[in-house]
C-alpha positions as CSV (number, residue, x, y, z in Angstrom):
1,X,20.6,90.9,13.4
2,X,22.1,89.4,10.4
3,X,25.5,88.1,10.3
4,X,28.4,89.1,8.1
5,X,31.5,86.6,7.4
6,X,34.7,88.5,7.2
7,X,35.8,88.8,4.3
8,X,39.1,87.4,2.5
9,X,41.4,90.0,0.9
10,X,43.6,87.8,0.0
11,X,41.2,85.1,-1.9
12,X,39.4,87.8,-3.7
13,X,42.5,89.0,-5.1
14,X,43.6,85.5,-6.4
15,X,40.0,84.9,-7.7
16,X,40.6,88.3,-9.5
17,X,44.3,87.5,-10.6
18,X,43.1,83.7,-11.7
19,X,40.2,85.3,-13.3
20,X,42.7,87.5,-15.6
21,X,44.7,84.6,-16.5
22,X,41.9,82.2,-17.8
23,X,40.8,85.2,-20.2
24,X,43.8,86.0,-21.2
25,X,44.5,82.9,-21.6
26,X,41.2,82.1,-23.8
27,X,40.2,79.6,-21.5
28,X,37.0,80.9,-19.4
29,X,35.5,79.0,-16.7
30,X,32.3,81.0,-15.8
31,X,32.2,83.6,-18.6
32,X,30.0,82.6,-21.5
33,X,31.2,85.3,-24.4
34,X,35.4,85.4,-23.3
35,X,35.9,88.8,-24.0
36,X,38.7,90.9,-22.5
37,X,36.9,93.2,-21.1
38,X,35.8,94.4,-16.6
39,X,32.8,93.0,-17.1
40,X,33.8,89.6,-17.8
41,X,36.5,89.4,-15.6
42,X,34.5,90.3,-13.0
43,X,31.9,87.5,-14.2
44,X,35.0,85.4,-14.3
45,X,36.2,85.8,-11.0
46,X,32.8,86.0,-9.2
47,X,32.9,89.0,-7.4
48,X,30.6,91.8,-6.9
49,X,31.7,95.1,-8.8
50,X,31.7,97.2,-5.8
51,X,34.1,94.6,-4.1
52,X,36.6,95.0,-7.2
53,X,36.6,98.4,-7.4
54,X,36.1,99.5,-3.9
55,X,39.5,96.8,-2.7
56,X,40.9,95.8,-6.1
57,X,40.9,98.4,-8.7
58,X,44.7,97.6,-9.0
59,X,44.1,94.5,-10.5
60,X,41.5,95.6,-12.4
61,X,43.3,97.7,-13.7
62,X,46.4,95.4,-14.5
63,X,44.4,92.9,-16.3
64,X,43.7,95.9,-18.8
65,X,47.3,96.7,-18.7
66,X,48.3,93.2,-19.9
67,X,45.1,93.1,-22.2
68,X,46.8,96.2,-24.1
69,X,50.7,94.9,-24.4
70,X,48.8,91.6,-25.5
71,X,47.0,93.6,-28.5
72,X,44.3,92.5,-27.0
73,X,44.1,88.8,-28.6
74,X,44.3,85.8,-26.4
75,X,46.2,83.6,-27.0
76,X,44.0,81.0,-28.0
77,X,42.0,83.5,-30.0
78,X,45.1,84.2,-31.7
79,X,46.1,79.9,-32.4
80,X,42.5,79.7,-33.7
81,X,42.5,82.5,-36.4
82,X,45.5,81.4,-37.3
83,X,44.2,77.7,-38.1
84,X,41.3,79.0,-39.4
85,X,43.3,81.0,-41.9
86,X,45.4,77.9,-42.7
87,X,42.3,76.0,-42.9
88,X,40.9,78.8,-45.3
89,X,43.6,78.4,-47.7
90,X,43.9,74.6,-48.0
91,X,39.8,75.0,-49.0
92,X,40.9,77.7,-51.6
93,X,43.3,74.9,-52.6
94,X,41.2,71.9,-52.8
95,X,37.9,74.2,-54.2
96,X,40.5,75.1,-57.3
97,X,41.6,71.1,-57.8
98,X,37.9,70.3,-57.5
99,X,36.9,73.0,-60.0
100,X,40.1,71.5,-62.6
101,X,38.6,68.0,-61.8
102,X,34.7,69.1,-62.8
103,X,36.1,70.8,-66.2
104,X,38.1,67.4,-67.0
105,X,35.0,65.3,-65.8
106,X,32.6,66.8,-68.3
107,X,35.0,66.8,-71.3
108,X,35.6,62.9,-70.6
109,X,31.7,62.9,-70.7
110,X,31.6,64.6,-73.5
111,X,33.9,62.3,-75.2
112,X,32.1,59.6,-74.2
113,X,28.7,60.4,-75.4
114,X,30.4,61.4,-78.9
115,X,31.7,58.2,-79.2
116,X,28.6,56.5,-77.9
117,X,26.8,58.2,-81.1
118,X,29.4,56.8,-83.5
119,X,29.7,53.7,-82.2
120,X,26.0,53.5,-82.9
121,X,26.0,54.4,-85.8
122,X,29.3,52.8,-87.2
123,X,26.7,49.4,-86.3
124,X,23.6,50.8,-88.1
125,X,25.8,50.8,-90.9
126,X,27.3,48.0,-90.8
127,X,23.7,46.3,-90.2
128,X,21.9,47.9,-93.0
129,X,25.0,46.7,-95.4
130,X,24.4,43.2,-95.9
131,X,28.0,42.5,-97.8
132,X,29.7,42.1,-94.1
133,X,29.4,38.8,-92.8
134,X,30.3,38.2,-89.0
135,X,32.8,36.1,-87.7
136,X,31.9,34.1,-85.0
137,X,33.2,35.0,-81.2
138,X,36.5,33.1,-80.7
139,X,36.0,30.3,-78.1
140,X,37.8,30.4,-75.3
141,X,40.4,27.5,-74.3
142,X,39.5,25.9,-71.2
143,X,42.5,26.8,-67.9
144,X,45.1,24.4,-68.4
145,X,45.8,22.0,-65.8
């Protein structure tokens, strides 16, 4: 003969009523996906189905009660699309300086290379005209004490 412990009403229904608020609140302890849905709260709160529905289909069906007048977002859910959407826009932002800074980078680089070519040729000039005589490089004056 097997032995049944009596079962607690009363802690089934907090379980239940915890449960509700961790979803809700987007913070899950045993449910791995954190949707608002029976399923998970039961997951949540541990019980069997049969045990919610058979003593506690009132609080089953007040967590979906408050999951409706919630628009069914959690909190949470609802700060993190929020960030990400802020987050979104301030990489639209920076991608659009980036792209301005790429387009200003490669016309300085153009420039450069330009006058890279005429430098070297303003010297192939000046070498294969032998009228120019060069000056010698100024010496520097020693630090003065």
């Amino acid at each position: 003969m097997t032995s049944r412990r009596p079962r607690n009403l009363e802690a089934e229904r907090a379980a239940l009523r915890a449960a509700a608020d961790r979803l809700l609140v987007g913070t899950p302890l045993r449910s791995v996906s954190g949707n608002l849905t029976a399923s998970e709260l039961l997951r949540e709160s541990g019980l069997r189905r049969d045990v919610a529905y058979g003593d506690h289909k009132d609080l089953v069906e007040e967590f979906q009660a408050r999951l409706k007048a919630q628009n069914a977002t959690p909190t949470a859910m609802q700060e993190l699309a929020d960030k990400h959407s802020e987050v979104k826009e301030k990489l639209a932002a920076v991608t659009e300086n980036l792209t301005k800074e790429q387009a200003v980078s490669a016309a300085l680089r153009r420039i450069v290379a330009e006058l890279d070519l005429e430098l070297m040729q303003a010297r192939e000039e000046l070498e294969q005209s032998g009228n120019v005589t060069r000056l010698p490089a100024p010496r520097r004056r020693a630090a003065r004490r």
